[in-house]
RODO-2510 file (C-alpha; in nm, 4 decimals, decimal comma):
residues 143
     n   res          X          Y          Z
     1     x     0,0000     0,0000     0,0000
     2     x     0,1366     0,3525    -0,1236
     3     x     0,2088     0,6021     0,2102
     4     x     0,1266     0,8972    -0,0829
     5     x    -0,0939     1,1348    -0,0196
     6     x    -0,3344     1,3151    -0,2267
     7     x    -0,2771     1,7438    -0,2053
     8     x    -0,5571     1,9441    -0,3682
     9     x    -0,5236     2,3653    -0,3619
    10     x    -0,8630     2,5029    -0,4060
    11     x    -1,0363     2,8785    -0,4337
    12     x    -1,2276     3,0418    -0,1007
    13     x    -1,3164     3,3836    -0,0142
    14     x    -1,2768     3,3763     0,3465
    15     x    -1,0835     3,1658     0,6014
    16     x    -1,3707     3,1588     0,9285
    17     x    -1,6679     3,0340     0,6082
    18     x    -1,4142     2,8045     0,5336
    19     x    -1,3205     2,6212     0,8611
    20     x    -1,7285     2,6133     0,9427
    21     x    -1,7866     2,4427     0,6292
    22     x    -1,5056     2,1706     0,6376
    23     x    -1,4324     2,1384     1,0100
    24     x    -1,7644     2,1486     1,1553
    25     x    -1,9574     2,0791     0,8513
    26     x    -1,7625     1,7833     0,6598
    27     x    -1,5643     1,6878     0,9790
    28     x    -1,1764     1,7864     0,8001
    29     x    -0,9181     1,8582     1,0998
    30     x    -0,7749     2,1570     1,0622
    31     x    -0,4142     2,2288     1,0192
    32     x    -0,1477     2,5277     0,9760
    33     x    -0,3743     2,8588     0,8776
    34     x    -0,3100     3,2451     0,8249
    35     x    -0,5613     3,5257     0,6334
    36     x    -0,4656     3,3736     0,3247
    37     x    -0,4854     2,9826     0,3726
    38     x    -0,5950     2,7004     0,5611
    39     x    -0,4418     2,3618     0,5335
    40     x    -0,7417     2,0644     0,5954
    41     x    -0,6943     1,6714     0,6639
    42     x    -0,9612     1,5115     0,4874
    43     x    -0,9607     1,1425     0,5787
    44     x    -0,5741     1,1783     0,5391
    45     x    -0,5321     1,3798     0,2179
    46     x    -0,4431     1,7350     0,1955
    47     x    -0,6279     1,9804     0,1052
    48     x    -0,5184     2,3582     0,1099
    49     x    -0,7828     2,6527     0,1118
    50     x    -0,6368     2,9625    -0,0384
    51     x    -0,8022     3,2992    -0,0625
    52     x    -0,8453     3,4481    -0,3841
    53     x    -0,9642     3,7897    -0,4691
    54     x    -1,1121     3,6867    -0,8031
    55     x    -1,5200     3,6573    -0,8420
    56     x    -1,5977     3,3225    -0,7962
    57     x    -1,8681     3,1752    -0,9946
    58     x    -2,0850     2,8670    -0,9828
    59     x    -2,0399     2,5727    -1,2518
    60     x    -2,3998     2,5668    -1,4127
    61     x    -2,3125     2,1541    -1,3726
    62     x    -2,1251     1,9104    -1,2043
    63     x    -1,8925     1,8902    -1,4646
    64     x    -1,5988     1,9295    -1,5708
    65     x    -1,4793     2,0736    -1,2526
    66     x    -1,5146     1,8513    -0,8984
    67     x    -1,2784     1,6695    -0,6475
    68     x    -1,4002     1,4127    -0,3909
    69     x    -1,3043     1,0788    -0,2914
    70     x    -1,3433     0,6869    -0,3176
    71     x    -1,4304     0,5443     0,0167
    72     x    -1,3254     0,1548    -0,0095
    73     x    -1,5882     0,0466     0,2995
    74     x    -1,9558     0,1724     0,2269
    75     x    -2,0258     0,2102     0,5920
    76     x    -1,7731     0,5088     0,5866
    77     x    -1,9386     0,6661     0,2854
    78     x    -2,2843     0,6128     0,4606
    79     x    -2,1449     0,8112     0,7847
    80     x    -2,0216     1,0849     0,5693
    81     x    -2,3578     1,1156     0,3704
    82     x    -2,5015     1,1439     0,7138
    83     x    -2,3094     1,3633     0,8623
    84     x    -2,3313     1,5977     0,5684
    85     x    -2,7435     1,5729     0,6070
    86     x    -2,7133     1,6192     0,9824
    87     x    -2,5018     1,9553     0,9347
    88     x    -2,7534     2,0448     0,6619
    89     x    -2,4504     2,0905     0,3747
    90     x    -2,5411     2,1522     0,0240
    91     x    -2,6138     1,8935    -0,1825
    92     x    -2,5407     1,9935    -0,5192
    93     x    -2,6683     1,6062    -0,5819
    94     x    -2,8841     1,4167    -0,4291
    95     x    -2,7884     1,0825    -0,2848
    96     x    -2,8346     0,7818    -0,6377
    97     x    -2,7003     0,4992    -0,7323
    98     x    -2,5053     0,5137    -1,0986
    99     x    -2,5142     0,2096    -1,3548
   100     x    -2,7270    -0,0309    -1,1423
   101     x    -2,6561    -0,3947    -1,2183
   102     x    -2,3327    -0,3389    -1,3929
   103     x    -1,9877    -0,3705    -1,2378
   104     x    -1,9474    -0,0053    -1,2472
   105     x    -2,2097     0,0748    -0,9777
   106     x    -2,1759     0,3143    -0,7442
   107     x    -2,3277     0,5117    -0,4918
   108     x    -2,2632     0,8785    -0,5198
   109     x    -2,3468     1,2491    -0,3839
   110     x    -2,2217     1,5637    -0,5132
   111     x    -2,1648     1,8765    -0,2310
   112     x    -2,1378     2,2501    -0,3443
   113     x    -1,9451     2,4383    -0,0481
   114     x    -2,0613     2,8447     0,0071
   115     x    -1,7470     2,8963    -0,3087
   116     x    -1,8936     2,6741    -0,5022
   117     x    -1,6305     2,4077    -0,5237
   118     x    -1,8095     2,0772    -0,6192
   119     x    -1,7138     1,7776    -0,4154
   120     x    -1,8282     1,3934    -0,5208
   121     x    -1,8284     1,1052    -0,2857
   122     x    -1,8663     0,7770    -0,4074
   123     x    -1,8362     0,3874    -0,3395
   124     x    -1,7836     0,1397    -0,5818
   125     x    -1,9890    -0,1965    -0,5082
   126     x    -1,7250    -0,3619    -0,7294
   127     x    -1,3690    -0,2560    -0,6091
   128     x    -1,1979    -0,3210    -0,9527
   129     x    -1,3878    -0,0451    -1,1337
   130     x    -1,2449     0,2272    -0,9551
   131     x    -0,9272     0,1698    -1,2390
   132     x    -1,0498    -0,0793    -1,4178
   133     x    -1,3482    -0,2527    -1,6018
   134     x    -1,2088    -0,1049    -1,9008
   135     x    -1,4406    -0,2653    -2,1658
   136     x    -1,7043    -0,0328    -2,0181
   137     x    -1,6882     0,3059    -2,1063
   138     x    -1,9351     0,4617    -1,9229
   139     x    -1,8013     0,7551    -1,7084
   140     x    -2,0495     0,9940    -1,5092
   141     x    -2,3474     1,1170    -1,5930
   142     x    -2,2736     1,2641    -1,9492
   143     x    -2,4232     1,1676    -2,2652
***
């Protein structure tokens, strides 16, 4: 098993709207922080908040732009989807299960966070389609 972990920089507009929203909303530990940044532990990964000046504007869909994660064990994914019902996030996504019956199925949400970064959380009832299954080619909800 690889000891790397994933870094992801992303866009905010304020440092206290941004520890609400991914310490006490999504549950992230918080790490180093000034004005201009806050570094976040989600389940082990790092993420790093910076503040941007620019006007930030909402994708009119989920794609191309999101970042999220894989949880391995659906019970995790299921206390995460609670959680983020509990603290009343925004779901940019309802809670649904993709590709039923095929060995890419999955059960995803998508979260939009007050800068409207778009986060997907999903678990794969079939492990090996998470790299794999390549003689499907389905990918996402696109047509």
């Amino acid at each position: 098993m690889s000891q790397t972990l994933f870094h992801l920089a992303f866009p905010v507009t304020d440092i206290a709207q941004t520890k609400a929203y991914y310490v006490d909303g999504l549950g992230c530990i918080p790490g180093r922080e000034n004005h201009h940044a806050l570094i976040l532990n989600l389940y082990g990964h790092q993420l790093v908040a910076h503040v941007t000046k620019e006007p930030l504007i909402p994708q009119n869909t989920i794609y191309p732009r999101h970042f999220g994660l894989v949880f391995t064990q659906e019970r995790d994914w299921q206390d995460l989807l609670e959680r983020a019902q509990q603290q009343q996030l925004l779901f940019r996504e309802e809670t649904k299960n993709r590709f039923v019956g095929s060995p890419l199925e999955h059960r995803t949400f998508f979260l939009e966070d007050p800068f409207y970064n778009l986060m997907e959380f999903k678990y794969y009832r079939h492990p090996e389609a998470i790299f794999g299954s390549y003689e499907h080619t389905q990918i996402g909800d696109r047509t």
